[in-house]
MMTF fields as JSON, N, C-alpha, C and O atoms, coordinates in Angstrom:
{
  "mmtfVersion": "1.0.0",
  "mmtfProducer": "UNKNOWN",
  "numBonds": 147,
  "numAtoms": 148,
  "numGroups": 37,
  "numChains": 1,
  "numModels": 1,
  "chainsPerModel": [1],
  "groupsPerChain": [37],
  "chainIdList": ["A"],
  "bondAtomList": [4, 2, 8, 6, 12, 10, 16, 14, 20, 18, 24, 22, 28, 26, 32, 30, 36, 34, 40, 38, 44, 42, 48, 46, 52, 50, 56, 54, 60, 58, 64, 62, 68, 66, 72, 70, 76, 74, 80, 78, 84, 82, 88, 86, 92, 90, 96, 94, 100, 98, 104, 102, 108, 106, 112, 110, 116, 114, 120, 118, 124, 122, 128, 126, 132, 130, 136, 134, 140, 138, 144, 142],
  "bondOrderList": [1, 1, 1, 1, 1, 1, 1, 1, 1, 1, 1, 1, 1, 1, 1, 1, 1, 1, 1, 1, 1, 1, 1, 1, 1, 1, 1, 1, 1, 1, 1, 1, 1, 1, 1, 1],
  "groupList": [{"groupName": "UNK", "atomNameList": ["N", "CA", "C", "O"], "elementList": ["N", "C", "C", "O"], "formalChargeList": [0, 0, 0, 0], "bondAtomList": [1, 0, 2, 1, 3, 2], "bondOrderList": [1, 1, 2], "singleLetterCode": "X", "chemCompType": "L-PEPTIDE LINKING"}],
  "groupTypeList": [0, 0, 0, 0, 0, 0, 0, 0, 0, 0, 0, 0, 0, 0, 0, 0, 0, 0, 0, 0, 0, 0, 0, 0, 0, 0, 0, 0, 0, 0, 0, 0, 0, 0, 0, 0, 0],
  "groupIdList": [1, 2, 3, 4, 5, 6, 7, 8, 9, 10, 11, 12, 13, 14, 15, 16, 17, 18, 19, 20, 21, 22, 23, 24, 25, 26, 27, 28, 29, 30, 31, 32, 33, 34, 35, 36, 37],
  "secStructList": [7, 2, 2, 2, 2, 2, 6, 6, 1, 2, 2, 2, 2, 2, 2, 2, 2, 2, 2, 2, 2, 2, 2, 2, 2, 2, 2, 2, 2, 2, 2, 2, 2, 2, 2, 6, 7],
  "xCoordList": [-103.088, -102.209, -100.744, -99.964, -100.244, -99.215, -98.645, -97.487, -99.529, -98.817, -98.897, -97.731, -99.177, -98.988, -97.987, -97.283, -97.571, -96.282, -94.741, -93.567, -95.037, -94.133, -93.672, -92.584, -94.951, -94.537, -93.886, -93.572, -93.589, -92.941, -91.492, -90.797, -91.326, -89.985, -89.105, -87.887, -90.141, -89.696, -89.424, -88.809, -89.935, -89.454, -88.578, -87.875, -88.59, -87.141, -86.014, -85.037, -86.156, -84.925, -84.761, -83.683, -85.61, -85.367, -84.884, -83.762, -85.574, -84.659, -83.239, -82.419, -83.086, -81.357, -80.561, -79.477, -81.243, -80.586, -80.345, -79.169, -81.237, -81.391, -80.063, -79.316, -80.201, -79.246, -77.912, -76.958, -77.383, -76.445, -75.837, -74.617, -76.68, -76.305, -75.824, -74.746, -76.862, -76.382, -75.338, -74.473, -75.012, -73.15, -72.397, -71.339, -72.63, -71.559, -71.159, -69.998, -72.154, -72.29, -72.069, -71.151, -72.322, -71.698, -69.751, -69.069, -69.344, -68.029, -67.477, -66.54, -67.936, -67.217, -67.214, -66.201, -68.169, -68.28, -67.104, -66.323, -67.031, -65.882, -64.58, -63.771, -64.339, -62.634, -62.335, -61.279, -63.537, -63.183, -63.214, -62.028, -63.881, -63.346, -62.408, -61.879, -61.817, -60.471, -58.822, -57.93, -59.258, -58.619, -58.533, -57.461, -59.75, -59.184, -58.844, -58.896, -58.434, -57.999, -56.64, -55.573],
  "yCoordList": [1.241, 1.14, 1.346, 0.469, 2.412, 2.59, 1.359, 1.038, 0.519, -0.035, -1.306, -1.563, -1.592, -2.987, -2.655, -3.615, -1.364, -1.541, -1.035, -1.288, -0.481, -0.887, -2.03, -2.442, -2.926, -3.604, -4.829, -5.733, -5.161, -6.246, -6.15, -6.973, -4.116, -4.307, -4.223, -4.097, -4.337, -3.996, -5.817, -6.135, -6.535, -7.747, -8.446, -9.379, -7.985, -8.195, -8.111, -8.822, -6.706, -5.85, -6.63, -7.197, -7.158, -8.133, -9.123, -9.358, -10.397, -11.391, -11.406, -12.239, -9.744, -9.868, -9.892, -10.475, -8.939, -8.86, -10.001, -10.361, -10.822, -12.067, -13.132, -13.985, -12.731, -14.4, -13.567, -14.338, -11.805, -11.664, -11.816, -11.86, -11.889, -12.111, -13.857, -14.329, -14.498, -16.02, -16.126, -16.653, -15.613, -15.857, -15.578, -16.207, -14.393, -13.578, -14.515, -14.642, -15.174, -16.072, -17.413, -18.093, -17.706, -19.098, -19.032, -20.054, -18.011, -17.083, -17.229, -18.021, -16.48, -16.435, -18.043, -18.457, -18.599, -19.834, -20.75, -21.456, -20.687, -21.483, -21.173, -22.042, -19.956, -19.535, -19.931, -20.525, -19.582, -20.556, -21.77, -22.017, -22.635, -23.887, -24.344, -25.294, -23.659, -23.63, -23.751, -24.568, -22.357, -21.911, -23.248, -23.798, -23.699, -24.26, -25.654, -26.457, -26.105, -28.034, -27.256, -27.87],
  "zCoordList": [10.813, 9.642, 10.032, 9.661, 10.749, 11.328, 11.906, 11.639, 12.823, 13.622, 12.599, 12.298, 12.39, 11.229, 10.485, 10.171, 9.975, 9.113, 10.735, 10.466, 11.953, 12.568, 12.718, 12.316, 13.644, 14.453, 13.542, 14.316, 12.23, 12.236, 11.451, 10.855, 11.873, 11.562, 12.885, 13.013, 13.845, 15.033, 15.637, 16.655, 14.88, 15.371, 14.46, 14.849, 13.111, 12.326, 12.843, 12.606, 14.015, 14.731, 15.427, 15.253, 16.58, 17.548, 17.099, 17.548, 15.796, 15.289, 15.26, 15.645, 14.447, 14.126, 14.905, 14.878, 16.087, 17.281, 17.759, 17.712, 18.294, 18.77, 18.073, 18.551, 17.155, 16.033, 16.108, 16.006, 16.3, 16.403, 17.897, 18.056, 18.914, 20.287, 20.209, 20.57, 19.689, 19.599, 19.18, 19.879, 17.753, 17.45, 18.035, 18.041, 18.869, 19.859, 20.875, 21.264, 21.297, 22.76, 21.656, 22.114, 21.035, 20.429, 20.221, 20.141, 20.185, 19.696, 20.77, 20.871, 21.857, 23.056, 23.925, 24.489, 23.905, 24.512, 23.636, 24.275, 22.066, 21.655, 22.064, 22.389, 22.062, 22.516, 23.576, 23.79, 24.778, 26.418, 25.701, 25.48, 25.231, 25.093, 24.72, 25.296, 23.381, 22.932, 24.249, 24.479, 24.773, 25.845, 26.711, 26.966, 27.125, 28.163, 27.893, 28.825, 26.496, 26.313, 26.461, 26.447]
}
């Protein structure tokens, strides 16, 4: 019972994480592009 109500807030955590690392790295990859035209 425990682990059924962890484990899928424990991969919610990972999602958000995940989609906030992507913007970060979508973010930083645009400004070098910016930067360098």
């Amino acid at each position: 019972m425990c682990y059924d109500k962890l484990s899928p807030n424990i991969l919610i955590k990972k999602m958000h994480f995940n989609k906030l690392a992507l913007d970060y790295i979508k973010t930083f990859i645009i400004s070098i592009y910016r930067k360098s035209l």
